[in-house]
N, CA and C atoms of all chains as a GROMACS GRO file, in nm:
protein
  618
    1UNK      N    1   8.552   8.871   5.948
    1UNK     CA    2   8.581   8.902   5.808
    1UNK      C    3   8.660   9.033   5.797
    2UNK      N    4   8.733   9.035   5.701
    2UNK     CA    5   8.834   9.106   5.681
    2UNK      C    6   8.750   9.269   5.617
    3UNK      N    7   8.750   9.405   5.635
    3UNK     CA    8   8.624   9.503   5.575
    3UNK      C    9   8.589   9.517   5.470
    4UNK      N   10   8.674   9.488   5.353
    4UNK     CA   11   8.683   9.587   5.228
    4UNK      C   12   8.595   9.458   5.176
    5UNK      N   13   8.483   9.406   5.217
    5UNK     CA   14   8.411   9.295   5.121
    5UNK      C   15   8.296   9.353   5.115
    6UNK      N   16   8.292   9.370   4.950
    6UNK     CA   17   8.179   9.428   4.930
    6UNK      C   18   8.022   9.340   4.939
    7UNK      N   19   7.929   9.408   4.978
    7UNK     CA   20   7.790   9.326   4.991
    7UNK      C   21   7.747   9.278   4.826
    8UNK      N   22   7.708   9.161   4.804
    8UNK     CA   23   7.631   9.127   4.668
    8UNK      C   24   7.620   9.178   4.588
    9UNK      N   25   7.491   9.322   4.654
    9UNK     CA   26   7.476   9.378   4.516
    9UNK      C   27   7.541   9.489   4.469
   10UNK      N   28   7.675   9.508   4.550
   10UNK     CA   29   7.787   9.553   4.496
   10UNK      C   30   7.875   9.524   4.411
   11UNK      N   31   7.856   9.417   4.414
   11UNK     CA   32   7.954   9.308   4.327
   11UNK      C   33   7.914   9.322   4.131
   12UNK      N   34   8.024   9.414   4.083
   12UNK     CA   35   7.974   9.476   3.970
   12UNK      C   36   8.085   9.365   3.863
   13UNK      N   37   8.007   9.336   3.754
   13UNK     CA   38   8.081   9.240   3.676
   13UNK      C   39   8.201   9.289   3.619
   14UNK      N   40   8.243   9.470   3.577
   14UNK     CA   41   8.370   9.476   3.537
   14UNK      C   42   8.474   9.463   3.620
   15UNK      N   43   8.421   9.504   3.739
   15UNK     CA   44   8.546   9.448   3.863
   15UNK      C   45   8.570   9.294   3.793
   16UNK      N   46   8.460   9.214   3.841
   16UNK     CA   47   8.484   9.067   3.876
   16UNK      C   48   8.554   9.021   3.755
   17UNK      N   49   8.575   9.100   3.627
   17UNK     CA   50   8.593   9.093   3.462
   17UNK      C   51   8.741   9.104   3.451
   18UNK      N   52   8.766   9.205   3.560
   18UNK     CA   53   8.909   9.295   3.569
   18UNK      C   54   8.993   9.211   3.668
   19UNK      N   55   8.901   9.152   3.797
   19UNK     CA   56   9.007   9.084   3.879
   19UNK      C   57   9.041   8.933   3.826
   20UNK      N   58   8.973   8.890   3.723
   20UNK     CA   59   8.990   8.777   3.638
   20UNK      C   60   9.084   8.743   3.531
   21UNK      N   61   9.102   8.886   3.488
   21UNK     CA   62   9.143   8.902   3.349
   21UNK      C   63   9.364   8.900   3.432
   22UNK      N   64   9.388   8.772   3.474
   22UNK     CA   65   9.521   8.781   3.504
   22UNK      C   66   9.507   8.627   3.572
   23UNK      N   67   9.593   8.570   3.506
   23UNK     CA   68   9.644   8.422   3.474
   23UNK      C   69   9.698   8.394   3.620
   24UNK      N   70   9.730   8.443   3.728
   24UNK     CA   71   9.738   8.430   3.838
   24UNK      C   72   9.637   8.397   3.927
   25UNK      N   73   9.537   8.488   3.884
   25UNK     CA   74   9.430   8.509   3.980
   25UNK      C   75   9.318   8.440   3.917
   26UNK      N   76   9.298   8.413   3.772
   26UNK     CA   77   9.251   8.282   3.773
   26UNK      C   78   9.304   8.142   3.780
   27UNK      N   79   9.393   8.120   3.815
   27UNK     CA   80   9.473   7.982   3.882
   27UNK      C   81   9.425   7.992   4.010
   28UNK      N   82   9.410   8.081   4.077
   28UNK     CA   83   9.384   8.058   4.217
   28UNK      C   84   9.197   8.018   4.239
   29UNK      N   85   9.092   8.124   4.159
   29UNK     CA   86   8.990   8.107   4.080
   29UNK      C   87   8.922   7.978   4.152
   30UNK      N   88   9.021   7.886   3.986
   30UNK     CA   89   9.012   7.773   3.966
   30UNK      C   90   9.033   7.636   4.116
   31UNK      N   91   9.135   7.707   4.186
   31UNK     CA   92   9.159   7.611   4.322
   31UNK      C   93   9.051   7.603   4.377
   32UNK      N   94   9.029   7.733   4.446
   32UNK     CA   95   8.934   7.781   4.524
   32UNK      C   96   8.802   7.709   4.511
   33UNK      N   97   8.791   7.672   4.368
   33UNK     CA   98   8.656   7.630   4.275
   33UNK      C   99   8.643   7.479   4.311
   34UNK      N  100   8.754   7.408   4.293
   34UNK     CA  101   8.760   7.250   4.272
   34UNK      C  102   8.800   7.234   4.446
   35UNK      N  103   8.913   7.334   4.552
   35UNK     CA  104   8.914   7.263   4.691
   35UNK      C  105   8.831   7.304   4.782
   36UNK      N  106   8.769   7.447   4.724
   36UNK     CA  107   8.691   7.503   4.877
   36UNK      C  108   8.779   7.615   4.943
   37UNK      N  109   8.768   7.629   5.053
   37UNK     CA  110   8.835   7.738   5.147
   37UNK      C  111   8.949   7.701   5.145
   38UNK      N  112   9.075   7.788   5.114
   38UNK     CA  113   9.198   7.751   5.120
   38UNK      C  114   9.340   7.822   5.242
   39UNK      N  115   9.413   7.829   5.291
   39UNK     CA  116   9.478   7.924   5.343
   39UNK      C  117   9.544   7.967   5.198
   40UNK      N  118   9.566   8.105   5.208
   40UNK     CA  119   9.651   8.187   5.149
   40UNK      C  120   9.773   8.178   5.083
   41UNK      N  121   9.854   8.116   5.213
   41UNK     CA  122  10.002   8.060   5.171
   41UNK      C  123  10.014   7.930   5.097
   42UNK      N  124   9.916   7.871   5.056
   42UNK     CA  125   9.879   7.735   4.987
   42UNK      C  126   9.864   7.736   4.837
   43UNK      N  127   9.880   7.916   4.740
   43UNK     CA  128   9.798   7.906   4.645
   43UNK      C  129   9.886   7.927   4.496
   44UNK      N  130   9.982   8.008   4.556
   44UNK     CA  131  10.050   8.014   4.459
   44UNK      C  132  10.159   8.001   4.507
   45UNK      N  133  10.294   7.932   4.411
   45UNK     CA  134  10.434   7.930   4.450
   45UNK      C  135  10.499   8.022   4.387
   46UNK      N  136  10.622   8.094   4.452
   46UNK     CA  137  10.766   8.132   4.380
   46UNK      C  138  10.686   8.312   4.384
   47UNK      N  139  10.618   8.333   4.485
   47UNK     CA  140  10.575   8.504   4.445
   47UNK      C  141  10.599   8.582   4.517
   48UNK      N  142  10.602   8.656   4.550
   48UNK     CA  143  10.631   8.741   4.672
   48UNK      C  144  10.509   8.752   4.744
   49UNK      N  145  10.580   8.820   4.893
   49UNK     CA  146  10.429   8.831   4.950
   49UNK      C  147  10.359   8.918   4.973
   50UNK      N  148  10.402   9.050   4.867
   50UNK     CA  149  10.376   9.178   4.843
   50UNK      C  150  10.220   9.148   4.729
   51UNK      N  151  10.321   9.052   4.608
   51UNK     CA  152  10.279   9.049   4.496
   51UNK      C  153  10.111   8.959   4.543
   52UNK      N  154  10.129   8.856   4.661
   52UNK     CA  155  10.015   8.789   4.691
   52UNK      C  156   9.892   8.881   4.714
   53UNK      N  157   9.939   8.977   4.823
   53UNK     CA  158   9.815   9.048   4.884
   53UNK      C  159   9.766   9.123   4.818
   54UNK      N  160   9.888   9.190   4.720
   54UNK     CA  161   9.765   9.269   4.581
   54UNK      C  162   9.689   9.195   4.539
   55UNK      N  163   9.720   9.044   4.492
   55UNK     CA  164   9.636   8.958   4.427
   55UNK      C  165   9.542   8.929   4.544
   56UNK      N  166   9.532   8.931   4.649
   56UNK     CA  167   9.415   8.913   4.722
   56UNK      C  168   9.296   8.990   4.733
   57UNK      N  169   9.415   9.122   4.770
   57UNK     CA  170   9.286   9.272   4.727
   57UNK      C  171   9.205   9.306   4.607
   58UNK      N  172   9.290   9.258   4.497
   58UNK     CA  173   9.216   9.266   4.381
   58UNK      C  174   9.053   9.144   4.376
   59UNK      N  175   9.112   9.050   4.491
   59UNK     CA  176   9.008   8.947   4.432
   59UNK      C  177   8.887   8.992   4.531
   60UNK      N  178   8.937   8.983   4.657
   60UNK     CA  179   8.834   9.059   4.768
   60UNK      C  180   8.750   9.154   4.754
   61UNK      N  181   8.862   9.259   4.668
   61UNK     CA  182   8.748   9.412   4.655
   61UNK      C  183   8.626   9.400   4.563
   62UNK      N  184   8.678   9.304   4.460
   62UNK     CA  185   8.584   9.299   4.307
   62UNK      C  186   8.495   9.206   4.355
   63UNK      N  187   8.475   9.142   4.521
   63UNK     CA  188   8.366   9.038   4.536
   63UNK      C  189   8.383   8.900   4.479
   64UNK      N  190   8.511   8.862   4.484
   64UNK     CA  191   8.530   8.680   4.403
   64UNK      C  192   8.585   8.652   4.538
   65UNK      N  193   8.610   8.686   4.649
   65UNK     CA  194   8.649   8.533   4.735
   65UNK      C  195   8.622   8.631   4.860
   66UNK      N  196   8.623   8.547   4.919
   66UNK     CA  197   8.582   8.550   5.096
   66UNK      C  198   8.713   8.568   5.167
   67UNK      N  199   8.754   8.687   5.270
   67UNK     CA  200   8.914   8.668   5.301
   67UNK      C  201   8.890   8.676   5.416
   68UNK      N  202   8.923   8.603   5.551
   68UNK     CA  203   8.911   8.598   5.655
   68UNK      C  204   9.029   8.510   5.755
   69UNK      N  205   9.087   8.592   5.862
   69UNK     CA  206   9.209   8.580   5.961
   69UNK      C  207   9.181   8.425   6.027
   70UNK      N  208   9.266   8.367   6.007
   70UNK     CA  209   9.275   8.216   6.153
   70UNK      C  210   9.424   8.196   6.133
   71UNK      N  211   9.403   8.279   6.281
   71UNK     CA  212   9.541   8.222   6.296
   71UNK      C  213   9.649   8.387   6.324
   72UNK      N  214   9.748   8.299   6.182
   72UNK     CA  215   9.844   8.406   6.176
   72UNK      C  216   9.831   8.401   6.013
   73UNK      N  217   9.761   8.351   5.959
   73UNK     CA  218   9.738   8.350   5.820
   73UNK      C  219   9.579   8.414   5.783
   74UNK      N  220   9.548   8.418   5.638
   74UNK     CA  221   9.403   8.439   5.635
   74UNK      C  222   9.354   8.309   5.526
   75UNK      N  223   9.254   8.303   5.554
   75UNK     CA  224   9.178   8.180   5.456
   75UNK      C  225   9.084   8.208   5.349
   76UNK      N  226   9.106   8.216   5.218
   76UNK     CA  227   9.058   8.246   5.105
   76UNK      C  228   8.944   8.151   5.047
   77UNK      N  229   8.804   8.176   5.031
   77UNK     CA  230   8.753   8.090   4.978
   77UNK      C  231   8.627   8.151   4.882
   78UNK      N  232   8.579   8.104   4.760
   78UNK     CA  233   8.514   8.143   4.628
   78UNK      C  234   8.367   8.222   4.685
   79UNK      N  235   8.343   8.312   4.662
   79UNK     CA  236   8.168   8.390   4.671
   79UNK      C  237   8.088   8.333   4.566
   80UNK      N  238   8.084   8.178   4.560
   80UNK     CA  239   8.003   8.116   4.487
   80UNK      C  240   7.862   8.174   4.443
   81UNK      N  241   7.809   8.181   4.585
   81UNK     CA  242   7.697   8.184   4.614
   81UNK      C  243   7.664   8.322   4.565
   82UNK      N  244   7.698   8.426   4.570
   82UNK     CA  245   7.685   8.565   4.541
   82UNK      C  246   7.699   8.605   4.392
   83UNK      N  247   7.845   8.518   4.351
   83UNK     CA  248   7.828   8.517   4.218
   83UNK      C  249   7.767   8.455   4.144
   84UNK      N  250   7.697   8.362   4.151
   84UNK     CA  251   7.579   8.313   4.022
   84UNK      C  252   7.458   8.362   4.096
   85UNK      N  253   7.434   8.438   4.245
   85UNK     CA  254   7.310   8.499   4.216
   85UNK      C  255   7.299   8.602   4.130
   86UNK      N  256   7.444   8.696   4.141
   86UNK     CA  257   7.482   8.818   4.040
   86UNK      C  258   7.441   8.789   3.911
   87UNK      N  259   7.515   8.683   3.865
   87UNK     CA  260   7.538   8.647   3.730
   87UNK      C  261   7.524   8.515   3.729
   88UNK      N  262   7.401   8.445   3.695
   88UNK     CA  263   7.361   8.322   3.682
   88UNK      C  264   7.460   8.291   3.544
   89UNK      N  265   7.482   8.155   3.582
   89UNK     CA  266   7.593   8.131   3.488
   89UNK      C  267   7.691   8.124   3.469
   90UNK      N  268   7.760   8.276   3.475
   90UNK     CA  269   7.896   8.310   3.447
   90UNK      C  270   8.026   8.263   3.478
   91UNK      N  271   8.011   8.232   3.643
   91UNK     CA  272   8.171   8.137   3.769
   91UNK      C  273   8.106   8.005   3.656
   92UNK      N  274   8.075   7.972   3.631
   92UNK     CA  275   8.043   7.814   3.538
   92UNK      C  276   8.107   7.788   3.464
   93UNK      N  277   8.087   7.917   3.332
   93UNK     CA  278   8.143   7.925   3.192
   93UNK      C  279   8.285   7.995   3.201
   94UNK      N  280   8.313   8.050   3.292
   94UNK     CA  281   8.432   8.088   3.334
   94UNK      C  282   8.527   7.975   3.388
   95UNK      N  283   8.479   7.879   3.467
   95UNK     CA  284   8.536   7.760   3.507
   95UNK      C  285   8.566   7.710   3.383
   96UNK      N  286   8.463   7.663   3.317
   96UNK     CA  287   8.498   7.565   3.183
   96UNK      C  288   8.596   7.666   3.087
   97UNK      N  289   8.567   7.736   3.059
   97UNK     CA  290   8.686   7.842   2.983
   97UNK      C  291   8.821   7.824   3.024
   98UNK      N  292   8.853   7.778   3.149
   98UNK     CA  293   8.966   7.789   3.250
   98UNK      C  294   9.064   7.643   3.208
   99UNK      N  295   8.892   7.546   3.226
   99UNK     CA  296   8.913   7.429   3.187
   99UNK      C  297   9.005   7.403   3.034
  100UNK      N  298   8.931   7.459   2.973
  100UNK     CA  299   8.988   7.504   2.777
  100UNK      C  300   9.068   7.543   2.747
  101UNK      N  301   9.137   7.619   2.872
  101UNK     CA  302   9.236   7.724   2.798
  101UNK      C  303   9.402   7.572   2.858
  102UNK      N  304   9.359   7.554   3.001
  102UNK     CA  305   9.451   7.497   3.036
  102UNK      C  306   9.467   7.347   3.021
  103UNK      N  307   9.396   7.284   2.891
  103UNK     CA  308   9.385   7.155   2.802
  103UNK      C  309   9.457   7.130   2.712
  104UNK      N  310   9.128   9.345   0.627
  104UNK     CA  311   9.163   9.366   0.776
  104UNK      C  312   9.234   9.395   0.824
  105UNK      N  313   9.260   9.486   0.961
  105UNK     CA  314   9.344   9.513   1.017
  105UNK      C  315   9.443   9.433   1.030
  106UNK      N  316   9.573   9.476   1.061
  106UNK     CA  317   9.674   9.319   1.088
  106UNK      C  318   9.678   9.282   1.244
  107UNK      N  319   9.644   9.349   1.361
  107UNK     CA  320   9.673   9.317   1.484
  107UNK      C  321   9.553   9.198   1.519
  108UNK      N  322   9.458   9.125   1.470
  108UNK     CA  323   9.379   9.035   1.520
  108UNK      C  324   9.473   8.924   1.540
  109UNK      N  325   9.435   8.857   1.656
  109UNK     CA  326   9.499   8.766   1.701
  109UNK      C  327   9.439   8.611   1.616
  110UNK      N  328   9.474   8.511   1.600
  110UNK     CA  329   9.432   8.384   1.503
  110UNK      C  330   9.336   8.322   1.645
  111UNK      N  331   9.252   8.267   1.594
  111UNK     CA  332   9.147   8.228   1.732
  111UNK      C  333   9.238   8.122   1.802
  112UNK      N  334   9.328   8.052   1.791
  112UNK     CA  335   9.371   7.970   1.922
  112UNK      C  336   9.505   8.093   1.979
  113UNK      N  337   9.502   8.180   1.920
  113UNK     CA  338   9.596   8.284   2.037
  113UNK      C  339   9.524   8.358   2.105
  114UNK      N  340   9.351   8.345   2.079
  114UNK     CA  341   9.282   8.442   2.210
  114UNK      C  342   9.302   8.356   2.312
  115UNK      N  343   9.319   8.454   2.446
  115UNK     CA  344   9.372   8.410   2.592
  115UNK      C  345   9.231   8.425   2.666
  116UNK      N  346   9.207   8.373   2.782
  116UNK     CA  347   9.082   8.382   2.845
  116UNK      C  348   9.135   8.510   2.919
  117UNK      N  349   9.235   8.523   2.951
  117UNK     CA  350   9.288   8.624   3.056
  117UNK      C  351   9.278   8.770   2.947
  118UNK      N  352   9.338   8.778   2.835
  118UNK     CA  353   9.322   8.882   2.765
  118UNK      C  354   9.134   8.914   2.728
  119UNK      N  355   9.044   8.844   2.733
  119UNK     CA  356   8.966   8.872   2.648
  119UNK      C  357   8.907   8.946   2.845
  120UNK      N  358   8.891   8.882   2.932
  120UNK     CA  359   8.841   8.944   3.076
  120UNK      C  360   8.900   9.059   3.066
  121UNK      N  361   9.030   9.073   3.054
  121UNK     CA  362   9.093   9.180   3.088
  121UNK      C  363   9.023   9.304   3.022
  122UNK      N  364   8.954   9.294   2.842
  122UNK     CA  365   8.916   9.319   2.788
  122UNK      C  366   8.781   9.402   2.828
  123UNK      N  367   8.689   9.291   2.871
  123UNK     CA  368   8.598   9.313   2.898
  123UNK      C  369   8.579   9.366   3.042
  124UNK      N  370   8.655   9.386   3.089
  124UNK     CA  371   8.675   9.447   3.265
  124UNK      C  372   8.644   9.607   3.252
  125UNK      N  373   8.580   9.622   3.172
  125UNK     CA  374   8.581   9.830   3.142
  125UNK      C  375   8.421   9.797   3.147
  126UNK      N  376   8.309   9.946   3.164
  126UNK     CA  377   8.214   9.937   3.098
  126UNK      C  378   8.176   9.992   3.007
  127UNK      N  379   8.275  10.094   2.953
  127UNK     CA  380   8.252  10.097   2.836
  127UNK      C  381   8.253   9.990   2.685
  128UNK      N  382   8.373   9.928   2.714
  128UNK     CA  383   8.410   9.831   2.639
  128UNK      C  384   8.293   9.696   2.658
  129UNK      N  385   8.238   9.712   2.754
  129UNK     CA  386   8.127   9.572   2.781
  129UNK      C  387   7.972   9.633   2.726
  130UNK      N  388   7.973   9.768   2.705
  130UNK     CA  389   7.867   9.822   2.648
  130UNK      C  390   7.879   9.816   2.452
  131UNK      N  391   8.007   9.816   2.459
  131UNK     CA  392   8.051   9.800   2.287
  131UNK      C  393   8.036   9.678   2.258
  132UNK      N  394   8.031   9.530   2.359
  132UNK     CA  395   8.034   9.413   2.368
  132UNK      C  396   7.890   9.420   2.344
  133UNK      N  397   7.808   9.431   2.389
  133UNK     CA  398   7.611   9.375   2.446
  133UNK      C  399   7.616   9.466   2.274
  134UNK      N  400   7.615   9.590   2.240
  134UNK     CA  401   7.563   9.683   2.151
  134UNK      C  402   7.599   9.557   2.002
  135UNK      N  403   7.698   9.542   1.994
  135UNK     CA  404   7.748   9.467   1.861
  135UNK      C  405   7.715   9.299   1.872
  136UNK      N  406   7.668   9.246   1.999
  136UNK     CA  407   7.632   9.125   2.022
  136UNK      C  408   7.446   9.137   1.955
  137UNK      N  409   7.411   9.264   2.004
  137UNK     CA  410   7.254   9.281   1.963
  137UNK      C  411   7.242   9.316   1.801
  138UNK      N  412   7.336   9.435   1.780
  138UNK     CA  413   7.321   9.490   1.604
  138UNK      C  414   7.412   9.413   1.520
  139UNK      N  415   7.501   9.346   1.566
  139UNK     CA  416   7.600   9.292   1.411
  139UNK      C  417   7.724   9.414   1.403
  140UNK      N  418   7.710   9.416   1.279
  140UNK     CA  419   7.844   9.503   1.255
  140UNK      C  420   7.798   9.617   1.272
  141UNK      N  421   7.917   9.720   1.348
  141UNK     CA  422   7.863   9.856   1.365
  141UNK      C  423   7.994   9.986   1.317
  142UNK      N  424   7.913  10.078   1.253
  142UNK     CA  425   8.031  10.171   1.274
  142UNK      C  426   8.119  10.219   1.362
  143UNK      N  427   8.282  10.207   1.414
  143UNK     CA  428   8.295  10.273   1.538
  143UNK      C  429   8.243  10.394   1.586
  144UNK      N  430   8.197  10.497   1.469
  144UNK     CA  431   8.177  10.591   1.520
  144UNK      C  432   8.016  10.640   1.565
  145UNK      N  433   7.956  10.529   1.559
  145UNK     CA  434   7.791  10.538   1.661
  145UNK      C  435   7.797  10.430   1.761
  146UNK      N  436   7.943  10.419   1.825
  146UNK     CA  437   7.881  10.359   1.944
  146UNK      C  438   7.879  10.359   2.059
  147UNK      N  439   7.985  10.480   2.115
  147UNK     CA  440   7.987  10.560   2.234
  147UNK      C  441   7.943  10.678   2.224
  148UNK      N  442   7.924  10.756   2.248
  148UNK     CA  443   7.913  10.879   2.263
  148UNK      C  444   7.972  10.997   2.332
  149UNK      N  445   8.039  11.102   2.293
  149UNK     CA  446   8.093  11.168   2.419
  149UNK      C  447   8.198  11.119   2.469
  150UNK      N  448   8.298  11.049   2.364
  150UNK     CA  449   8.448  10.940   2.393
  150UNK      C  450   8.549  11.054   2.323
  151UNK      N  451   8.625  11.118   2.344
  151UNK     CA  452   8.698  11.133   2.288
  151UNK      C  453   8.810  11.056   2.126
  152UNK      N  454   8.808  11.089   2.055
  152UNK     CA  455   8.865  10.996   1.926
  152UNK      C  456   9.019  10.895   2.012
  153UNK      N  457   9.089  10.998   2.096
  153UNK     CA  458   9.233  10.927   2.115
  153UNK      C  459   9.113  10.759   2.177
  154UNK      N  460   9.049  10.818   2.266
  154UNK     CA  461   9.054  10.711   2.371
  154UNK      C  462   8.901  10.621   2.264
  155UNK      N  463   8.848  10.649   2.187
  155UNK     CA  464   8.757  10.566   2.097
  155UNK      C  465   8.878  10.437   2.074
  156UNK      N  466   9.007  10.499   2.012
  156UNK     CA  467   9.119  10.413   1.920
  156UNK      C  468   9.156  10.302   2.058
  157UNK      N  469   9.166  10.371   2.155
  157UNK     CA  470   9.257  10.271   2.281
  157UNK      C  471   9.153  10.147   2.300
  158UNK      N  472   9.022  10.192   2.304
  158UNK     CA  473   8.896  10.071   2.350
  158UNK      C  474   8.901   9.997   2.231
  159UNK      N  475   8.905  10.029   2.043
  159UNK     CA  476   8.922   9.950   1.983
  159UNK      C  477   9.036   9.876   1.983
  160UNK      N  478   9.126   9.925   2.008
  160UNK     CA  479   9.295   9.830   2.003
  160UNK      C  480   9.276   9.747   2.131
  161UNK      N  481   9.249   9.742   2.226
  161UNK     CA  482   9.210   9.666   2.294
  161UNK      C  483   9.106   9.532   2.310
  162UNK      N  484   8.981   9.573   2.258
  162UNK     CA  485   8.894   9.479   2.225
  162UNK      C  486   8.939   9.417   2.100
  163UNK      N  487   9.017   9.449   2.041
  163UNK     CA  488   9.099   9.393   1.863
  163UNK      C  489   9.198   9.294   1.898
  164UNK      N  490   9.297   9.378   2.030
  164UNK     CA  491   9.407   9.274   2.026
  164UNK      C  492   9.395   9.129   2.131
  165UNK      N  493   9.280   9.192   2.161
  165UNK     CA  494   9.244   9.019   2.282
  165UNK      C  495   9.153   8.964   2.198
  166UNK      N  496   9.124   9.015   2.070
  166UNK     CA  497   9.053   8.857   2.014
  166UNK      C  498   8.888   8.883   2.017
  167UNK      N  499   8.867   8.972   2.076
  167UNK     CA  500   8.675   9.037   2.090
  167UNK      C  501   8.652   9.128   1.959
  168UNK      N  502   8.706   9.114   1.914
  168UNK     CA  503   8.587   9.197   1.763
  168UNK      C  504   8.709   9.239   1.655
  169UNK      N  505   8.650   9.198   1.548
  169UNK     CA  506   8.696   9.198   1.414
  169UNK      C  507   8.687   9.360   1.402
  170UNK      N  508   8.772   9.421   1.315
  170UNK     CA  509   8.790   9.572   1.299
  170UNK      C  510   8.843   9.580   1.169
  171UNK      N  511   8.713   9.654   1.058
  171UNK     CA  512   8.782   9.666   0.948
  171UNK      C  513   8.799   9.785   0.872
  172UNK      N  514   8.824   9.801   0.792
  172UNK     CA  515   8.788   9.957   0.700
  172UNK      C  516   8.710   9.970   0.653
  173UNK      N  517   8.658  10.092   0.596
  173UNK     CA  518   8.533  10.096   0.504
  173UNK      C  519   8.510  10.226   0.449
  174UNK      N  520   8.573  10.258   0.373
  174UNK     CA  521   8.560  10.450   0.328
  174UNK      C  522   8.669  10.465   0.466
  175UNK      N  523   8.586  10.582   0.552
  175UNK     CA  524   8.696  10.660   0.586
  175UNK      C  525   8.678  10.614   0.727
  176UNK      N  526   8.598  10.541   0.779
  176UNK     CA  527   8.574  10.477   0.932
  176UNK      C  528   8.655  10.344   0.921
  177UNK      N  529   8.595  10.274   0.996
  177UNK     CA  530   8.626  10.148   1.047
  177UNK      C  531   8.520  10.061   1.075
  178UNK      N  532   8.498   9.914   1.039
  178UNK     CA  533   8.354   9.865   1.088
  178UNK      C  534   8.398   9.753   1.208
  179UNK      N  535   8.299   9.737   1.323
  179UNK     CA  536   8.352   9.700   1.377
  179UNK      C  537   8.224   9.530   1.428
  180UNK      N  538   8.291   9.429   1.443
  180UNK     CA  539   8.179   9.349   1.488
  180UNK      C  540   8.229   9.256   1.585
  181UNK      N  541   8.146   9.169   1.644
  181UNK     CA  542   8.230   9.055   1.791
  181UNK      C  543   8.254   8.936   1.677
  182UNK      N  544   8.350   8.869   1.760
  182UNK     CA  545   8.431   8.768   1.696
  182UNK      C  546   8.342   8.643   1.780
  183UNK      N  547   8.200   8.658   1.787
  183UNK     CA  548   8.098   8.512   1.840
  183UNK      C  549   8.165   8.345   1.838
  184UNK      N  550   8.168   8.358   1.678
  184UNK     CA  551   8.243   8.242   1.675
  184UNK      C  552   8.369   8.229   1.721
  185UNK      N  553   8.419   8.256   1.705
  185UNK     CA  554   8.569   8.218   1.767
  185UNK      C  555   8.580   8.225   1.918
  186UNK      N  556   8.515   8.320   1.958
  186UNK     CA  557   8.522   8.325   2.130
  186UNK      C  558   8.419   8.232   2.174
  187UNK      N  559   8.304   8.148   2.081
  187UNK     CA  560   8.217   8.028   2.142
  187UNK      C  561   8.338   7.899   2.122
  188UNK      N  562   8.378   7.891   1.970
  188UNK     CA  563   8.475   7.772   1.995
  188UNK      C  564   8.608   7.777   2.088
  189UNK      N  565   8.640   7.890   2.140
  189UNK     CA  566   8.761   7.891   2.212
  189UNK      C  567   8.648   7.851   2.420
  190UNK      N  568   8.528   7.955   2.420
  190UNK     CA  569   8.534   7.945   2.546
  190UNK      C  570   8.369   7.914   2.537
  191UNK      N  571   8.338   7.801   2.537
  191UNK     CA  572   8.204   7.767   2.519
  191UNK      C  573   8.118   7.803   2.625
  192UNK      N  574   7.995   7.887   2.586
  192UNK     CA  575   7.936   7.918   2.678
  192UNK      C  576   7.951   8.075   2.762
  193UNK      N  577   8.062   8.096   2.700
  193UNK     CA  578   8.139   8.221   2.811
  193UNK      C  579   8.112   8.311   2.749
  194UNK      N  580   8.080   8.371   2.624
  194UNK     CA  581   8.014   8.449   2.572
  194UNK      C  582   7.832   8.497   2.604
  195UNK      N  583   7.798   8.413   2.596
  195UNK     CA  584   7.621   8.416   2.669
  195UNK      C  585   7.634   8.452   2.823
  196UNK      N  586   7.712   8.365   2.833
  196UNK     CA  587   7.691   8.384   3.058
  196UNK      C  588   7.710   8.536   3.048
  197UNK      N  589   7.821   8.570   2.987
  197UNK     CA  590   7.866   8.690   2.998
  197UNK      C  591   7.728   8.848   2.966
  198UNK      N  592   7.725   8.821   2.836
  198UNK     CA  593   7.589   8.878   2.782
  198UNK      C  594   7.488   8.870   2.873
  199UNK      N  595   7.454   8.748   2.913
  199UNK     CA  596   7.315   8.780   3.060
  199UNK      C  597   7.330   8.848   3.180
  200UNK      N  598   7.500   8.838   3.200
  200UNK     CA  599   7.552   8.923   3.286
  200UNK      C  600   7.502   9.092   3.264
  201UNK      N  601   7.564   9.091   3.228
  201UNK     CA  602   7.551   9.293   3.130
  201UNK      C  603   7.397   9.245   3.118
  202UNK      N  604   7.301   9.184   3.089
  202UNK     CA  605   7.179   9.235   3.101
  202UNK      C  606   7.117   9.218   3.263
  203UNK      N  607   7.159   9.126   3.313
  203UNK     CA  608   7.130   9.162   3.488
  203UNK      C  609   7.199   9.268   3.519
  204UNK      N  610   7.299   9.312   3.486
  204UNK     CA  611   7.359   9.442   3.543
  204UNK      C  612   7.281   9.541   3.546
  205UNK      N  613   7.253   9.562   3.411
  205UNK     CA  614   7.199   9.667   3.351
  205UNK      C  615   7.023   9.680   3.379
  206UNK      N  616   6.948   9.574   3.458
  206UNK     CA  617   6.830   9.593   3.438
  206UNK      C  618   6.824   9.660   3.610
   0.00000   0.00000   0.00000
């Protein structure tokens, strides 16, 4: 695993509020949610690959996804588990919100 | 009313996170979710006035709380309904959140 992942009960909801609050990074969210573990280069099109790894760091540091090396790529996948122990609920109503907005 | 409120199908899920990604602003969220309408000026403490105005224009222009006049303040309350019919559910998850945080 890649270091900067914070343990559980680190995982503070305005981060997870802040790394959410951008239409990018919940599109990816949402993948992550419905495929599972994804590679990196799979998630978004047409971005740079400057613009990706901020969006990775932002999601990594605030505790929403798992980032880990295979390969020559890294593989991104949702802290399900961490986040509804955090916040029972919330990755749920956030999904369906996701669901709502993009209906 | 103010004129910057957004009409409830222009709140964004991404603006209202973005919103709520502070803790101060998520403490103005739980405080006015528990009392109803509140004066802006009992509900931080120790905020400076510039930066009181920035947390209301913010929580105003993503669609989280109605902001009105009243004599010489402003009253301020959450927009429940509109953020339950826009993001069902995502309001409560959220709220139990900030109270697991906080306990």
């Amino acid at each position: 695993m890649i270091a900067q992942h914070p343990a559980r009960e680190q995982i503070l909801l305005e981060n997870v509020l802040t790394a959410l609050g951008n239409p990018m990074r919940l599109k990816v969210v949402r993948a992550l949610a419905a495929d599972g573990e994804r590679a990196c280069g799979t998630l978004l099109d047409g971005i740079s690959k400057s613009t990706l790894t901020h969006h990775w760091r932002v999601l990594r540091d605030s505790g929403v996804i798992w980032q880990r090396p295979s390969g020559r790529e890294n593989l991104l996948s949702l802290r399900r588990e961490d986040l509804d122990a955090r916040f029972p609920g919330l990755l749920d109503a956030l999904l369906n919100a996701m669901e709502e907005d993009a209906s």
